[in-house]
C-alpha positions as CSV (number, residue, x, y, z in Angstrom):
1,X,54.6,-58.9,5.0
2,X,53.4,-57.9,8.3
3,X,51.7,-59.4,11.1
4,X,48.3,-60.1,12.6
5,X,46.5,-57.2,14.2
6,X,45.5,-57.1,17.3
7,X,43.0,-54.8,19.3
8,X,45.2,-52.5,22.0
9,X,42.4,-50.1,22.8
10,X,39.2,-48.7,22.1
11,X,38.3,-45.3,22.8
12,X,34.4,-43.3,23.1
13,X,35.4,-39.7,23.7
14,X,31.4,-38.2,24.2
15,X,30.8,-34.1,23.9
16,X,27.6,-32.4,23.5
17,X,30.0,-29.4,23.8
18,X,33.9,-29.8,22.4
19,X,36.5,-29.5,25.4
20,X,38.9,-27.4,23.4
21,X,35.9,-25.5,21.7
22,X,33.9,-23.7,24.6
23,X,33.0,-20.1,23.8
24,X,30.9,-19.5,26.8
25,X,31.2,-20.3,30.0
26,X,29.3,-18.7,32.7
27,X,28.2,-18.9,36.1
28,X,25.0,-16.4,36.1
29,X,22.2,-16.4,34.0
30,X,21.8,-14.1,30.4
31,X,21.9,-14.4,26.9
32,X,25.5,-13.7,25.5
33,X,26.6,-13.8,21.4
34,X,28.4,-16.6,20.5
35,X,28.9,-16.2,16.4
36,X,29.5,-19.8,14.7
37,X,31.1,-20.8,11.6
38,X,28.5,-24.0,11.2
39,X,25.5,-24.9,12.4
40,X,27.1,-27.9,15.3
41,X,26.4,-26.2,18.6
42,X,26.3,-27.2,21.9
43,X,25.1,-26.0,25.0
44,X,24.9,-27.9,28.7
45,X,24.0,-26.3,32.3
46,X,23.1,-28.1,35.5
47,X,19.3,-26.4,35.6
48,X,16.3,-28.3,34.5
49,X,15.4,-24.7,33.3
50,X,17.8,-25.9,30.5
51,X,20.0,-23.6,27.6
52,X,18.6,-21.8,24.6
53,X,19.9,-20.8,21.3
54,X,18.4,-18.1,19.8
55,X,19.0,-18.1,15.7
56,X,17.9,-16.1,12.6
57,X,14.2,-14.9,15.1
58,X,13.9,-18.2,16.1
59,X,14.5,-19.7,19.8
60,X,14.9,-22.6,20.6
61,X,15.1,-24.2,24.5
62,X,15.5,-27.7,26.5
63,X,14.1,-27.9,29.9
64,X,12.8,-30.7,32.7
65,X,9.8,-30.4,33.6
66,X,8.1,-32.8,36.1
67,X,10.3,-36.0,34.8
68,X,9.3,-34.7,31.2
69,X,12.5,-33.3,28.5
70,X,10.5,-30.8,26.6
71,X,12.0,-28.8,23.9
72,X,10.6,-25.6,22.9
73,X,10.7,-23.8,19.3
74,X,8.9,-20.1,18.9
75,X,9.4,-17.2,16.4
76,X,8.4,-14.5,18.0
77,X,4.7,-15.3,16.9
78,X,4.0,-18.6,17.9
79,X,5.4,-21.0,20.4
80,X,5.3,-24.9,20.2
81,X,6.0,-27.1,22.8
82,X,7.6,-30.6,21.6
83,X,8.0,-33.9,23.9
84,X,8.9,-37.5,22.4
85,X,6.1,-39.7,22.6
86,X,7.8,-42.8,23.8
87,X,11.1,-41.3,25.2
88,X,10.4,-38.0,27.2
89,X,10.7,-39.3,30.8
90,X,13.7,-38.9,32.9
91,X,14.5,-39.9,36.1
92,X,17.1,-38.1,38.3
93,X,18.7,-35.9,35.5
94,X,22.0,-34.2,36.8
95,X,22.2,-31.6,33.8
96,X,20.5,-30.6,30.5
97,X,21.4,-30.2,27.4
98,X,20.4,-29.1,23.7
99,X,22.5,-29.1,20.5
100,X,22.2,-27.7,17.0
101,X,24.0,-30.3,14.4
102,X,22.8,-29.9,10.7
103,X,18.6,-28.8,10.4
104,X,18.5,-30.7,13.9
105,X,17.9,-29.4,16.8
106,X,18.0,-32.0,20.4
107,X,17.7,-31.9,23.6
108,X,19.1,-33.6,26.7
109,X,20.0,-34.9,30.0
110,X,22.7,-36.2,31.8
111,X,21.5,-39.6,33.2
112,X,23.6,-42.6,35.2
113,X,24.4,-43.9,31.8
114,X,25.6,-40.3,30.2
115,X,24.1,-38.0,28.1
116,X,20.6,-39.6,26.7
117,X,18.7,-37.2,24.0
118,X,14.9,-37.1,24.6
119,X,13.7,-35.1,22.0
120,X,14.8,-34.1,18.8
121,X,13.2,-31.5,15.7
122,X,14.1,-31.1,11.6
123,X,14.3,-27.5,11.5
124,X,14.5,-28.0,7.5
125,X,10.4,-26.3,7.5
126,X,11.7,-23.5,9.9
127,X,14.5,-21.9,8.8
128,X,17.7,-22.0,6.9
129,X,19.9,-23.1,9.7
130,X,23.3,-22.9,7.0
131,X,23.0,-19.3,6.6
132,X,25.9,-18.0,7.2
133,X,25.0,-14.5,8.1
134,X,22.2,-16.1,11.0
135,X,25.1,-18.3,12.1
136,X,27.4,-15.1,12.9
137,X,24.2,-13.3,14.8
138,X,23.8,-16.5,17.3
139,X,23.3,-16.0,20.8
140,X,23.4,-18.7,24.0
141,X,20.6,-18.1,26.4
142,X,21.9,-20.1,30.0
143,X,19.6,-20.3,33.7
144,X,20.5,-19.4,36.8
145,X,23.7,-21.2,37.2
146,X,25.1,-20.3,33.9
147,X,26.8,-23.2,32.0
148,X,29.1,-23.6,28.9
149,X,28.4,-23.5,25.3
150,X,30.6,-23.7,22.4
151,X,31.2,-25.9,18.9
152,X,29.4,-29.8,19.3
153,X,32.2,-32.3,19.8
154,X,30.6,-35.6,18.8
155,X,29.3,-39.3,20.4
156,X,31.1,-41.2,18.8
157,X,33.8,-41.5,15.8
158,X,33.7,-43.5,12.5
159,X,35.0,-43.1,8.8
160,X,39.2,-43.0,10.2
161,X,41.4,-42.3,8.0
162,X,45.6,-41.0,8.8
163,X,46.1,-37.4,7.8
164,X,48.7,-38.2,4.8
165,X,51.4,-36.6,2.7
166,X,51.2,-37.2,-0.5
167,X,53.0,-40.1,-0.9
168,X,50.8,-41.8,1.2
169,X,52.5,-41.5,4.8
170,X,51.0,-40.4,7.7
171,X,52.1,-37.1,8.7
172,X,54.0,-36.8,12.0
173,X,54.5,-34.3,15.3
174,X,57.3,-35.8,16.7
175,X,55.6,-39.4,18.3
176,X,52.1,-38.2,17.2
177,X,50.0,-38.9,14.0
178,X,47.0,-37.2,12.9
179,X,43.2,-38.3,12.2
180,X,40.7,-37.3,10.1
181,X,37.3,-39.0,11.8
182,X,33.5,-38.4,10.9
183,X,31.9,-37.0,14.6
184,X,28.4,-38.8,14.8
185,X,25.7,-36.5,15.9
186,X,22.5,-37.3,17.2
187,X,20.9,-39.2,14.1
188,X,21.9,-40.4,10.7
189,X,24.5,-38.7,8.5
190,X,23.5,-35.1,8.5
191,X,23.8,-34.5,11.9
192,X,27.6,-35.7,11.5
193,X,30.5,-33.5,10.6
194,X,34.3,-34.1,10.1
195,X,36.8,-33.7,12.7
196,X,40.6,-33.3,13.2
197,X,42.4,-35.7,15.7
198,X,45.8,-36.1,17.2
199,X,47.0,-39.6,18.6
200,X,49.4,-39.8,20.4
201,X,50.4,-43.0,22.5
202,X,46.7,-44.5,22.9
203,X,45.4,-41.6,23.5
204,X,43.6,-39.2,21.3
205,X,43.3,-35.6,21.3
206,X,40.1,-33.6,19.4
207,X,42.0,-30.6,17.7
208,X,39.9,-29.6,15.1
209,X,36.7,-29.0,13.1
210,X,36.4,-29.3,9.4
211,X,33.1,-27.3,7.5
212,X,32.5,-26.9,3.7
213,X,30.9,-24.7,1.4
214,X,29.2,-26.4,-1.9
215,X,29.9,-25.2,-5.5
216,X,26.2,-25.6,-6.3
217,X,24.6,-24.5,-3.3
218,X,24.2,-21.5,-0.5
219,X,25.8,-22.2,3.2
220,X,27.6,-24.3,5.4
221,X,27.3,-28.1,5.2
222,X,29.4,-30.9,7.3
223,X,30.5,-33.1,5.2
224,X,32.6,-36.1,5.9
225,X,34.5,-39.1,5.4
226,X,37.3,-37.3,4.8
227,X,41.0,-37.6,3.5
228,X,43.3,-34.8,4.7
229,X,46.3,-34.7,2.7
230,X,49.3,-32.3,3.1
231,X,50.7,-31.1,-0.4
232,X,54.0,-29.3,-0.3
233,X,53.2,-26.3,1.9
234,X,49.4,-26.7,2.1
235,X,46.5,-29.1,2.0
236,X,44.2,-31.2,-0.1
237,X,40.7,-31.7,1.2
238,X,38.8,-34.8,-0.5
239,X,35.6,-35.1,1.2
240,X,32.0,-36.7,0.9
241,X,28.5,-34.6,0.5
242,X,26.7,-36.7,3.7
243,X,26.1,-33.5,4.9
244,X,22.5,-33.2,3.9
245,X,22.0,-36.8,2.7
246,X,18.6,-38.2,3.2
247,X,18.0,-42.2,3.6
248,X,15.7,-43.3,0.5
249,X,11.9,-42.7,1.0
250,X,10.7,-45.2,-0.6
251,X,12.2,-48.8,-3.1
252,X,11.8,-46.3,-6.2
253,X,13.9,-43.6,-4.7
254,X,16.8,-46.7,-4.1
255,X,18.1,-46.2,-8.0
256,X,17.4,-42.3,-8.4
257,X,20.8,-39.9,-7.8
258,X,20.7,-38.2,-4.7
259,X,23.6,-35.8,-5.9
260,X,26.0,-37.3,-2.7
261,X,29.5,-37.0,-4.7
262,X,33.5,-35.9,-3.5
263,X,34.2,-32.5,-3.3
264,X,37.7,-31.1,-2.9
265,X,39.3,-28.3,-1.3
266,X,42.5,-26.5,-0.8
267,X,43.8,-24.6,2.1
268,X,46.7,-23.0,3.5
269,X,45.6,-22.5,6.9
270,X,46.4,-24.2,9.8
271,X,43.7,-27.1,9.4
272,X,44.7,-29.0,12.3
273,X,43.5,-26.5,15.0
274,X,40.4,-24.4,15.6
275,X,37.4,-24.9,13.2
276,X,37.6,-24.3,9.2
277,X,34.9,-23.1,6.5
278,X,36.2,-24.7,2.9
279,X,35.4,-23.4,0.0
280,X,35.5,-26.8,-2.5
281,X,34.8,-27.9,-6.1
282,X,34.0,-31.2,-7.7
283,X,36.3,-33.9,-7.8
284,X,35.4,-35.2,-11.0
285,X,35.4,-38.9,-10.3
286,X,35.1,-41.6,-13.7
287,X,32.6,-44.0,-13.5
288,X,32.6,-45.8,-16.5
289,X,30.2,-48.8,-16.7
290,X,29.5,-48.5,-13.6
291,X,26.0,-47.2,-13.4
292,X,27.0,-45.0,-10.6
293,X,24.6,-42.7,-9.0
294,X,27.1,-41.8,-6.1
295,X,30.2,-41.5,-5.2
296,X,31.7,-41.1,-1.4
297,X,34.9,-42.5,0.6
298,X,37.8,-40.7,-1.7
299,X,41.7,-41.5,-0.7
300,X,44.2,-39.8,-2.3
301,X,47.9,-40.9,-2.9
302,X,50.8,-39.5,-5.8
303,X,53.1,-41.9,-6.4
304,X,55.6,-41.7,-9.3
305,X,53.8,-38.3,-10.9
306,X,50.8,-39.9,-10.9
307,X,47.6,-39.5,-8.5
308,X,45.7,-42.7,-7.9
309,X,42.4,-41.9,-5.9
310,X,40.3,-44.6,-4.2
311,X,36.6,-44.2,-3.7
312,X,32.7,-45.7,-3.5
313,X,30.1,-46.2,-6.1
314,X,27.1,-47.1,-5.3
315,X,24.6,-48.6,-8.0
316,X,21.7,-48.2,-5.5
317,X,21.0,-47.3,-2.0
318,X,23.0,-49.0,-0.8
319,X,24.9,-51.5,-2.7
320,X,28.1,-50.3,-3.2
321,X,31.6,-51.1,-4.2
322,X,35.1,-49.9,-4.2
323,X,36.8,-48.4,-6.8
324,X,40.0,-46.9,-8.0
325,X,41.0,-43.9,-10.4
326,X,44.4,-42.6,-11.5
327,X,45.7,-39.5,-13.8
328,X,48.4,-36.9,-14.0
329,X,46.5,-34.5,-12.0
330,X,43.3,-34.9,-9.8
331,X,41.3,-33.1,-12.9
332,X,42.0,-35.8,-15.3
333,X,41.6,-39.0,-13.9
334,X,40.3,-42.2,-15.8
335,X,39.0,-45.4,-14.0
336,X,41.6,-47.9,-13.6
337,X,39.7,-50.5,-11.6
338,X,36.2,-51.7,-9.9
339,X,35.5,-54.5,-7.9
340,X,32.0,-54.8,-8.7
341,X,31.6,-58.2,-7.8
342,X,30.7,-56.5,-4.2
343,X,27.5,-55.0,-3.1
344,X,28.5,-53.9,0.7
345,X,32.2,-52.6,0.2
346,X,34.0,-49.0,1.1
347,X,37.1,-47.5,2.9
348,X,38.8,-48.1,0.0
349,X,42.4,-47.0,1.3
350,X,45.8,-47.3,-0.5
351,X,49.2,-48.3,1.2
352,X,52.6,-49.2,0.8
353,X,53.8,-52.7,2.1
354,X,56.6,-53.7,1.8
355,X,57.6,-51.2,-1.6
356,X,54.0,-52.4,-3.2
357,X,50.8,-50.4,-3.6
358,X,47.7,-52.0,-2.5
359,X,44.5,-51.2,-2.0
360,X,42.8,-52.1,1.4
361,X,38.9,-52.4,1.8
362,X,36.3,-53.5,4.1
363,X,33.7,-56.2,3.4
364,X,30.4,-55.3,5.6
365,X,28.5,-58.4,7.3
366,X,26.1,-57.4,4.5
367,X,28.3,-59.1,1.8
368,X,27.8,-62.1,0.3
369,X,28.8,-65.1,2.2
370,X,32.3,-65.0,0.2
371,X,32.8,-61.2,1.1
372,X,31.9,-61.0,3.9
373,X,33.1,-59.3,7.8
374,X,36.9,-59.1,6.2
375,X,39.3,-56.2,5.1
376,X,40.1,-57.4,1.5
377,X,43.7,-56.2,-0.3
378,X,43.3,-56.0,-4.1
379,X,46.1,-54.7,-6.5
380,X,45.8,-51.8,-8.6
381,X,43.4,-53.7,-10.9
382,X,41.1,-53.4,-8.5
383,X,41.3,-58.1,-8.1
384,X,41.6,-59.8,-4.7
385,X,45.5,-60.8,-4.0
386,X,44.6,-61.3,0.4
387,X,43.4,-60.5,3.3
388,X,44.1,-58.4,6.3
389,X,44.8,-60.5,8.8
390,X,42.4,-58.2,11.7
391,X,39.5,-58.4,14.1
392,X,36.7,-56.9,11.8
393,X,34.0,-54.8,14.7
394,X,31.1,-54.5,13.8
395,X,29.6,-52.2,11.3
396,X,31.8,-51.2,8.6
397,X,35.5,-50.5,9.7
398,X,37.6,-48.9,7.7
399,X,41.0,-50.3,7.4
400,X,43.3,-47.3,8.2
401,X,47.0,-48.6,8.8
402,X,50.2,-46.6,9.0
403,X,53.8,-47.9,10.2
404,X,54.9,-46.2,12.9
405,X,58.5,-47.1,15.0
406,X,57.8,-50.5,16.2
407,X,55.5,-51.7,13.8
408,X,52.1,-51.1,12.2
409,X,49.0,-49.2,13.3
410,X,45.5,-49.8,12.8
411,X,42.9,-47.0,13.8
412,X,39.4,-48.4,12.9
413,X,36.0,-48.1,14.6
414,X,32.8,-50.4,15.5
415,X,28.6,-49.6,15.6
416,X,28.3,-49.3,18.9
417,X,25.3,-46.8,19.5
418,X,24.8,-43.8,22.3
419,X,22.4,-41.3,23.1
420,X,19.5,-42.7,23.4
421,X,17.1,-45.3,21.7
422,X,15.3,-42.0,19.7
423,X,18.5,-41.3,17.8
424,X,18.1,-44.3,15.6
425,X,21.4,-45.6,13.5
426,X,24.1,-43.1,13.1
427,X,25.3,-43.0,16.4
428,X,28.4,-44.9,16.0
429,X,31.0,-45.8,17.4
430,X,34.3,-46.5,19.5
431,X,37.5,-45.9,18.2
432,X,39.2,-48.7,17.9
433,X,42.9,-48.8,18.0
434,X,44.9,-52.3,16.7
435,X,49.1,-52.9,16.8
436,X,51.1,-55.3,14.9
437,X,55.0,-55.5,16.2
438,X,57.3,-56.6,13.4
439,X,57.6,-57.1,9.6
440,X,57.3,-60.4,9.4
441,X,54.6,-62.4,9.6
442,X,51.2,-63.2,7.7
443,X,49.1,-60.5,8.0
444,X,48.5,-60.3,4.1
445,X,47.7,-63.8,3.1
């Protein structure tokens, strides 16, 4: 089989505004357009007067004021002035900030230890911040000094998976693979989005942006934990609703369906460069026995005329376990496997080793003591046949490997937080890069 992994190199690329994404960059102050496809914006300038984005009649400003971050929302008619209780002083500040990622709107500074957020707003009571149309009319509002705006990169990456053929390999450039990553944004899951990656060496490049339309619902979501896979002269799409996913109010709220599912889409364009609105559909998913009130984490691999797809159901929020489903086409699939002996259990990934299928998983330090803090490889009946032999980081790494000239690859990710205490979880986390040299070995064992 293959041998142990080992950590080469972790990564934390950190972008309130994308490098290859900047639509504005001044040096004076005004208010310019800068039409969006999605609602994750950015703006930074070196002022305390701070950037503004002005959306739908609505504007919305970051500013320092006295030590104080103070973000600002009006409409024309009234005018509020909003400052974090606990987490609105700054000392020394070096520039300001304020992004739009989801209904959230933040603002920022640039401290010693890198961008911190100090305050942050749900605009879900304001205004439709999807809309497409209001998207298009957005303007950037920059001090005296000007600055740059353009699409939100992210701080920090998690949910890695290779962008694939269909057979399962990782699609190449020469030397260079491809990633599909979720981009955290400043808070829990619907601030995040998905985004397009090339690595190349140990070094990754951000290349793309990934947005999605919903068959049930009006605008522009980002959704993630996402599989990109290239099918003949196009691509396949299989992605996760997070994109407006809401923790559980309350114990009661733990059992009832929150409608988070997989979604697929097709393309033709170039989805590896420049940012992309999907139009998708259900991927209808068999869940068979498994009281399932949610789906998320698809994979998607044809082998032999057949699609097998890997994914997440979850019997409650959250206890969750992988699963796998197979079919001649990806609209008649039947469940072929659950390991429902787990309750903390997802990147459910399928790989070739060695001329055998497998499917590779990750066991969160939530698992029972048996399951737990370990990338588990089951057969196609879903039953433990070994482990990955790996360092497991912390939180709930995905176990993303691809062989590549001198061996395997492993591109995984950890919990490690940034932005700021007020953010809460969702932060998350370094990229985390692992080689194994060889084919022989005991890395399944």
């Amino acid at each position: 089989m293959l041998p142990r992994f080992e950590v080469v190199r972790r990564l934390r690329p950190v972008d309130l505004v994308a490098p290859g994404a900047v639509q504005v960059e001044v040096a004076t102050a005004g208010t310019v357009p800068m039409p969006v496809v999605a609602p994750y914006v950015g703006a930074t300038t070196s002022s305390p007067a701070g950037p503004a984005l002005h959306l739908a009649g609505h504007r919305f400003a970051a500013s320092v004021r006295d030590g104080s971050v103070v973000l600002d929302v009006a409409d024309g008619r009234t005018s509020r002035e909003l400052r974090s209780r606990r987490f609105h002083r700054t000392v020394g500040p070096s520039a300001t900030g304020l992004t739009l990622t989801g209904t959230h709107v933040t603002a920022w500074v640039r401290e010693g230890s890198g961008w911190v957020a100090r305050a942050r707003h749900d605009l879900r009571e304001v205004l439709d911040t999807r809309d497409e149309a209001a998207l298009a009319d957005l303007r950037v509002e920059l001090p005296e000094g000007g600055g740059v705006a353009g699409r939100f990169g992210q701080l920090g990456l998690r949910d890695v998976r290779f962008v694939t053929t269909e057979d399962g390999r990782p699609l190449r450039d020469g030397r260079a693979l491809w990633l599909t990553a979720t981009s955290a944004g400043p808070g829990f899951f619907d601030t995040a989005h998905t985004s397009v990656w090339r690595l190349e060496g140990l070094g990754a490049t951000h290349t793309a942006d990934l947005f999605f339309r919903r068959p049930d619902r009006p605008g522009v979501f980002g959704d993630h934990a996402t599989h990109l896979v290239r099918s003949g002269g196009s691509w396949l799409v299989a992605t996760s609703t997070w994109g407006d996913f809401e923790k559980p109010a309350s114990r009661a709220g733990r059992r009832t369906p929150a409608g988070l599912r997989v979604t697929l889409a097709e393309s033709d364009a170039d989805l590896l460069h420049g940012a992309h609105v999907l139009d998708t559909r259900e991927l209808p998913l068999p869940n068979d026995g498994l009281r399932s009130i949610a789906t998320w984490d698809p994979h998607l691999v044809r082998r032999d005329g057949e699609w097998l797809v890997g994914f997440v159901s979850a019997r409650r929020f959250f206890d969750f376990h992988p699963a796998l489903a197979s079919g001649p086409s990806l609209d008649d699939l039947r469940l072929r496997g659950a390991a429902t002996d787990r309750r903390s259990t997802e990147g459910t990934t399928l790989v070739e080793v060695d001329g055998r299928t497998v499917v590779l998983a990750s066991d969160g330090r939530d698992s029972r003591r048996a399951h737990r803090g370990r990338f588990p490889v089951l057969d196609l009946a879903m039953a433990d046949v070994d482990l990955l032999d790996a360092p497991y980081p912390t939180n709930l790494p995905w176990p993303s490997i691809a062989q590549v000239d001198d061996g395997w690859l492993m591109a995984t990710f950890d919990g490690t937080p940034r932005g700021g205490r007020i953010l809460g979880y969702g932060t998350h986390g370094d990229l985390v890069l692992m080689r194994a040299k060889g084919s022989a070995g005991s890395t399944l064992r």
